[in-house]
C-alpha positions in Angstrom: 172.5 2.9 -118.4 169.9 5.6 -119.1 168.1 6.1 -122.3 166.0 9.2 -122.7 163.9 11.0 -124.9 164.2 14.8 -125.9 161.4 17.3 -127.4 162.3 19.7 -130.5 165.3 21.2 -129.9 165.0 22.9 -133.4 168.8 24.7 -133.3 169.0 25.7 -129.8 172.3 24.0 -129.0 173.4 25.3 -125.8 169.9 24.7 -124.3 170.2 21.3 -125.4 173.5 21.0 -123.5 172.2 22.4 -120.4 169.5 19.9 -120.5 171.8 16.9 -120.8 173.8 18.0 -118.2 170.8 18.8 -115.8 169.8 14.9 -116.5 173.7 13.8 -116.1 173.6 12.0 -120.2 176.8 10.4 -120.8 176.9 9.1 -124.6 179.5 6.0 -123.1 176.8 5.1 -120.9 173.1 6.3 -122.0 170.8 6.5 -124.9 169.4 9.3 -126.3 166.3 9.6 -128.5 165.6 12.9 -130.4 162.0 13.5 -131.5 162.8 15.3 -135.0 163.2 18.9 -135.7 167.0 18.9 -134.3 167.3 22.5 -136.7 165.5 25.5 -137.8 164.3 28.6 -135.6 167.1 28.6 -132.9 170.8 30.0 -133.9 173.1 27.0 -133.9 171.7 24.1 -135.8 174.8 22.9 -137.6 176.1 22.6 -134.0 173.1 20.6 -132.9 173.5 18.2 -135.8 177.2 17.6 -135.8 176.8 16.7 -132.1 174.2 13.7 -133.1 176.3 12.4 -136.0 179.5 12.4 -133.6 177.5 10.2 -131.1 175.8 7.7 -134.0 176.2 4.8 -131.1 174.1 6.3 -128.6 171.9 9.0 -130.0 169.2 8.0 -132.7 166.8 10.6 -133.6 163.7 10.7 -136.2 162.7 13.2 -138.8 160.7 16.2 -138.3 158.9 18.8 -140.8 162.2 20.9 -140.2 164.4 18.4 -140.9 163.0 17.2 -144.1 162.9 20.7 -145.3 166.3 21.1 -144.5 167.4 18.1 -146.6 165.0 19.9 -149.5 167.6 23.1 -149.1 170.6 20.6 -149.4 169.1 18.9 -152.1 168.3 22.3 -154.1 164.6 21.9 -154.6 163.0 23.6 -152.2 164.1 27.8 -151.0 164.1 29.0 -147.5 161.9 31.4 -146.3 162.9 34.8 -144.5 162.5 33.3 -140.9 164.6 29.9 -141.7 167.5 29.7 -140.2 169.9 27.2 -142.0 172.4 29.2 -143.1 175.1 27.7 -140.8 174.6 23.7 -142.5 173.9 25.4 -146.0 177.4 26.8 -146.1 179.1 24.5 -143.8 182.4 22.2 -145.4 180.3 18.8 -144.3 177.1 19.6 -145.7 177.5 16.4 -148.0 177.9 14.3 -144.8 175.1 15.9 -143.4 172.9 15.8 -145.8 173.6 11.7 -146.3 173.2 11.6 -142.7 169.7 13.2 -142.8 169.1 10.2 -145.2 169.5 7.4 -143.2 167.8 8.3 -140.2 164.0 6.7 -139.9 161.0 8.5 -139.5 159.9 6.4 -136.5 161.6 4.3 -134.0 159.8 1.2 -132.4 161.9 -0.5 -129.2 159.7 -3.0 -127.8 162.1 -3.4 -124.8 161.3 -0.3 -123.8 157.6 -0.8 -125.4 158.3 3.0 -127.0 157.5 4.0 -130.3 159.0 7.4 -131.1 157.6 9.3 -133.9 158.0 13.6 -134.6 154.0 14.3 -135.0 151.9 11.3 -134.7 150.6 8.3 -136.4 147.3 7.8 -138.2 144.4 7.0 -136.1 143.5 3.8 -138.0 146.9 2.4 -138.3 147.9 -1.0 -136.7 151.4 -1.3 -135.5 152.6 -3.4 -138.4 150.7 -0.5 -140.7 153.1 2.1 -139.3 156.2 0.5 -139.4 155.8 -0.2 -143.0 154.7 2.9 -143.9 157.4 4.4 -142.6 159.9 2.2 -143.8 158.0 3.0 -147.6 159.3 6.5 -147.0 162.7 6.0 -145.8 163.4 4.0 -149.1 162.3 6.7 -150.8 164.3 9.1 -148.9 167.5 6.9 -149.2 167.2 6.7 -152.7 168.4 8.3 -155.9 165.0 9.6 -156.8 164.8 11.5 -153.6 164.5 14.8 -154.9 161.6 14.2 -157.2 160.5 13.6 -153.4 161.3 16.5 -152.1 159.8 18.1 -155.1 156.6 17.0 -154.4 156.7 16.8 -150.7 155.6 20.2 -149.7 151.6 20.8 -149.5 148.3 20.0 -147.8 146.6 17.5 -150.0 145.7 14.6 -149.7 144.2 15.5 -146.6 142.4 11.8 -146.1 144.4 8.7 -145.9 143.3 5.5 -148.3 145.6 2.9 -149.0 144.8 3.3 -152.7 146.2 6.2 -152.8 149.9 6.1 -154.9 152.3 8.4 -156.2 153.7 11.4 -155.1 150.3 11.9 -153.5 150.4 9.0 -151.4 153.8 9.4 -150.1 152.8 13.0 -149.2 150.3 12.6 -146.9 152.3 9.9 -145.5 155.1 12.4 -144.6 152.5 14.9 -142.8 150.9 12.1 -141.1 154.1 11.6 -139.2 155.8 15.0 -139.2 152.8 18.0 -139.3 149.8 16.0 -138.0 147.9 17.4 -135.1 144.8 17.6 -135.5 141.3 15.5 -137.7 138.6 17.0 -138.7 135.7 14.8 -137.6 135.1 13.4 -140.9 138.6 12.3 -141.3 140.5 14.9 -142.9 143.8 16.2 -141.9 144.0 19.6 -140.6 147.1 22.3 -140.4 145.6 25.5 -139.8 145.0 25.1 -135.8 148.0 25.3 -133.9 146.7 25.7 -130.6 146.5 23.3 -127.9 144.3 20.0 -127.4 140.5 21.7 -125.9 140.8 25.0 -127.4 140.6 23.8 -131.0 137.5 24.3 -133.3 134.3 21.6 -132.7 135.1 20.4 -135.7 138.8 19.2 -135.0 139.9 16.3 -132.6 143.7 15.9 -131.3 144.6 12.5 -133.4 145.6 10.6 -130.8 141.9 11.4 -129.3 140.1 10.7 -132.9 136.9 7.9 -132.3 137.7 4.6 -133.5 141.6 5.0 -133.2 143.2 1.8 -132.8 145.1 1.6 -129.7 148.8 0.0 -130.4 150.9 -1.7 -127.6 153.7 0.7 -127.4 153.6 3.9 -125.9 153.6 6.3 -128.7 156.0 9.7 -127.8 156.2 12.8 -130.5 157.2 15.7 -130.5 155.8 18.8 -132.7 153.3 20.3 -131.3 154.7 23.0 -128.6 151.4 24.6 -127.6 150.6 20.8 -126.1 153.8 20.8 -124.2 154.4 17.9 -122.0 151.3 16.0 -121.6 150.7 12.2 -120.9 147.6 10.0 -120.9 148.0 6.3 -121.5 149.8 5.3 -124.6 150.6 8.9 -125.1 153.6 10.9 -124.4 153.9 14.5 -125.7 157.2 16.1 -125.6 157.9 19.7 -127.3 157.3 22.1 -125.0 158.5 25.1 -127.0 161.7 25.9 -126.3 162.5 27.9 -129.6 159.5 30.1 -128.5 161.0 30.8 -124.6 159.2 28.1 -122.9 161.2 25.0 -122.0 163.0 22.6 -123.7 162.2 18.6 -122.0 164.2 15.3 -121.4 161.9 12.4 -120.3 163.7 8.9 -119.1 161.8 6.1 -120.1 163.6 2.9 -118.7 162.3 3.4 -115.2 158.8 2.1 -113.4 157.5 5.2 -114.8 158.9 8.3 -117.2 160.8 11.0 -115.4 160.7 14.3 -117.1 163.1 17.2 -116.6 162.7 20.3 -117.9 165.1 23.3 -118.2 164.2 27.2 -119.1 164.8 28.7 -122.4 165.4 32.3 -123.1 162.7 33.8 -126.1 
């Protein structure tokens, strides 16, 4: 038994098959762990989705930016932009199912077998363990519940851009959601920042990758994310980066992770 984890695959279904059968994934036999952003941007989505719900068992995936935003759609609160491309689950006969399906999944996943802890952007530099898993489980209750479109409401924006645990509100559980699903880079006096997209050492003096910020506490598990596609694959210790832009024509990545040490295969994907 193999369990692996996959990058953004953000609607590109048949890439996502090729990958899975370049690293031989059977869903009787291995895991699977998608890193958020299954939809958006690629043309088959609703296919993408429908394959994780048919293979609850073995697949778990968190939520991404994309994700979230699609549940906003479902949820009739927020309106999609010219470039979305959500058509296909907006119109489809089991949006319902898919849209309480987007409900229950988590916004991080912590295994300490595997000592992984799989989030879509990141987690806050000054966060303990025990600090993210509540956190996120603060969001998923809000998510699950009956007041989640006053949620998604709110969700969309930029501000707060510092994190204080006395924040509350609709602000509070804001910043919460960017922390984990738009987060790439901190300004050195500890704001959030979503204007640079580019990769970790090309970013303005002012900025530093989060999972680079001074002071960050160092948890025990291996943090992987996905998100950021102009990173691409990258590893230090404790860090795993896994979107390596395969809506954009790059590649899309698997990497096993219940080996000595992570495996990553990579197919190509056409622009």
């Amino acid at each position: 038994m193999a369990t692996y984890a996959v990058g953004d695959i953000q609607g590109r279904y048949n890439d996502f098959l090729r990958l899975l059968d370049r690293i031989g994934f059977s869903p009787e036999r291995d895991n699977l762990i998608l890193l958020g952003d299954l939809v958006n941007r690629g043309p088959n989505s609703l296919e993408v989705v429908r394959f994780a719900m048919s293979h609850a068992t073995s697949i778990k995936t968190v939520l991404g930016n994309h994700d979230l935003y699609l549940l906003g759609a479902l949820e009739n609160v927020v309106e999609l932009r010219e470039r979305d491309n959500l058509s296909d689950i907006l119109t489809a006969p089991d949006r319902e199912d898919i849209r309480e399906w987007i409900c229950r999944q988590p916004l991080v996943i912590n295994d300490p077998n595997l000592n992984i802890l799989a989030v879509h952007a990141g987690v806050h530099p000054f966060w303990t363990l025990d600090d993210i898993l509540a956190y996120a489980k603060e969001v998923e209750q809000v998510i699950a519940s009956k007041t989640r479109s006053d949620f998604l409401t709110h969700m969309l924006g930029n501000k707060p851009r510092r994190w204080s645990e006395s924040l509350t509100d609709w602000k509070r559980i804001r910043i919460l959601v960017n922390v984990f699903t738009r987060m790439r880079f901190i300004k050195r006096n500890g704001k959030l920042d979503f204007k640079e997209f580019r990769t970790r050492g090309q970013q303005q003096k002012n900025l530093v990758p989060w999972f680079e910020f001074p002071g960050r506490v160092k948890i025990k598990p291996t943090i992987i994310f996905g998100h950021w596609s102009t990173l691409g694959v990258y590893q230090q210790p404790g860090i795993l980066a896994m979107d390596s832009g395969c809506c954009w024509g790059r590649c899309l990545s698997a990497a096993r992770l219940d080996g000595e040490s992570v495996v990553i295969t990579q197919i190509s994907c056409k622009k």
